[in-house]
C-alpha positions in Angstrom: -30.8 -49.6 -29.4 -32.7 -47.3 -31.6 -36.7 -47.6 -31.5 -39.0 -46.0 -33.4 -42.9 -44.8 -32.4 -46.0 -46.3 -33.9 -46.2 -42.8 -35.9 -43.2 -42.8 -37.3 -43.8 -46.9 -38.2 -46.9 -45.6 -40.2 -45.4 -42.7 -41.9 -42.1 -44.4 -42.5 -43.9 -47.5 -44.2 -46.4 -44.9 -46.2 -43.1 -43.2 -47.8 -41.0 -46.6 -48.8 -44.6 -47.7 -50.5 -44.8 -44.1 -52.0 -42.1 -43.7 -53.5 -41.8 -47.4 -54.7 -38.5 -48.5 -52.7 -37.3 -52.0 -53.2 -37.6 -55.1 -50.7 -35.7 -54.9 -48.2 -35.8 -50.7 -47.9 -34.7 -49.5 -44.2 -34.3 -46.3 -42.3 -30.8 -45.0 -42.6 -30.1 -42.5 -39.6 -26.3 -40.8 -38.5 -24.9 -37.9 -37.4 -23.1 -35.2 -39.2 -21.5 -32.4 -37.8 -22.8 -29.2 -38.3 -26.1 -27.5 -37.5 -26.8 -24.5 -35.1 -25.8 -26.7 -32.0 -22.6 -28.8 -33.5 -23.9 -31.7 -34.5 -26.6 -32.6 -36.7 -28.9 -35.5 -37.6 -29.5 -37.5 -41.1 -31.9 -39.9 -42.1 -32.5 -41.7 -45.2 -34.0 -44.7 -46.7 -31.4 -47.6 -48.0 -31.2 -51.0 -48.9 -27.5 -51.2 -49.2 -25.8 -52.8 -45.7 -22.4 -50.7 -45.3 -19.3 -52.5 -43.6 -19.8 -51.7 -40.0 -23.3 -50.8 -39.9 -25.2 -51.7 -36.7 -29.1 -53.0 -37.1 -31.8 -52.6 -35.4 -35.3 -53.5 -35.2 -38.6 -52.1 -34.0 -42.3 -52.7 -35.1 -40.9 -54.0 -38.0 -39.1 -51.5 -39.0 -35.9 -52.1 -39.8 -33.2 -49.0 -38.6 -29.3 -48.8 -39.8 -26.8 -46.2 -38.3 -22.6 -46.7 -38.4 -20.3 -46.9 -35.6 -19.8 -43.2 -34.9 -23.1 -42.4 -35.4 -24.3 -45.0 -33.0 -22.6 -43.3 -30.0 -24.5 -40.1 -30.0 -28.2 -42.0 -30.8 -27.5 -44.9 -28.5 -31.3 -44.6 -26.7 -32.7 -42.6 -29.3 -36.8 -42.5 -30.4 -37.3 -41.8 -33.3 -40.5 -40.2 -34.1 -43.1 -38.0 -36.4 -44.5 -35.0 -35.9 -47.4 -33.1 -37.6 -48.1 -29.7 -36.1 -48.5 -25.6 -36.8 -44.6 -25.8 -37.0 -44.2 -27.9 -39.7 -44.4 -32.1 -39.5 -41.9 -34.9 -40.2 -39.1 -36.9 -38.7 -37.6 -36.0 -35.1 -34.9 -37.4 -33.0 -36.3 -37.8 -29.3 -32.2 -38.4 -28.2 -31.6 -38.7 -24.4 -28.0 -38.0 -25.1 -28.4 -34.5 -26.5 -27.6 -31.8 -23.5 -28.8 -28.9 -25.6 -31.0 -28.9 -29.6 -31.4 -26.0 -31.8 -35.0 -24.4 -32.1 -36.1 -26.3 -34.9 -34.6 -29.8 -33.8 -32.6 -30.7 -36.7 -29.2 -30.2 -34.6 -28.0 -31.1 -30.8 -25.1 -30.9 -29.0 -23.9 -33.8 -26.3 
C-alpha cells in the first residue's frame, strides 16, 4: 500500500482544484531510472486508469502506480514538505537503502 500524510492530502487536493483537473483526478506516482542514486521518483496527476495499474486509497485520495513501480514504493508515505530548502512532494520510502541529497532519487 501506498499512503499519503494529511499534508500532502491538503496540498494535493489544493493543486487538482487549482489547476481545474477533471472528476475523477488522482495522484500518479512510479519510478524511473535515473537520478544521482539509480533510480528516481515521478509523480503526476491523471484520470486515465492504465492496463495494470494498481489503486490505492488514503484520506480520500485516490493514488495510481504500475506493476514495476509498485515493487520499489510498496510501504511508501507520501508526503509534503515546506522548508528553507525548498517545499513540495517527498517519498518517505522504507525500501530505499541509500537517497540523493535532495530526495528526488534512491537506490534499493
Amino acid at each position: 500500500m501506498i499512503t499519503v500524510s494529511e499534508n500532502a492530502k491538503q496540498h494535493a487536493l489544493a493543486l487538482i482544484k487549482q489547476e481545474n483537473r477533471p472528476e475523477g483526478t488522482f495522484i500518479r506516482v512510479g519510478v524511473d531510472g535515473g537520478g544521482c542514486s539509480g533510480l528516481s521518483y515521478k509523480l503526476t496527476f491523471d484520470d486515465k486508469i492504465q492496463e495494470g495499474d494498481q489503486f490505492f486509497e488514503d484520506k480520500g485520495i485516490k493514488i495510481a502506480v504500475d506493476k514495476k513501480s509498485f515493487l520499489y514504493l510498496v510501504g511508501t508515505e507520501l508526503d509534503f514538505i515546506g522548508g528553507l530548502n525548498g517545499k513540495g512532494f517527498v517519498f518517505n520510502n522504507p525500501n530505499a537503502s541509500r537517497t540523493c541529497g535532495c530526495g528526488e532519487s534512491f537506490g534499493v
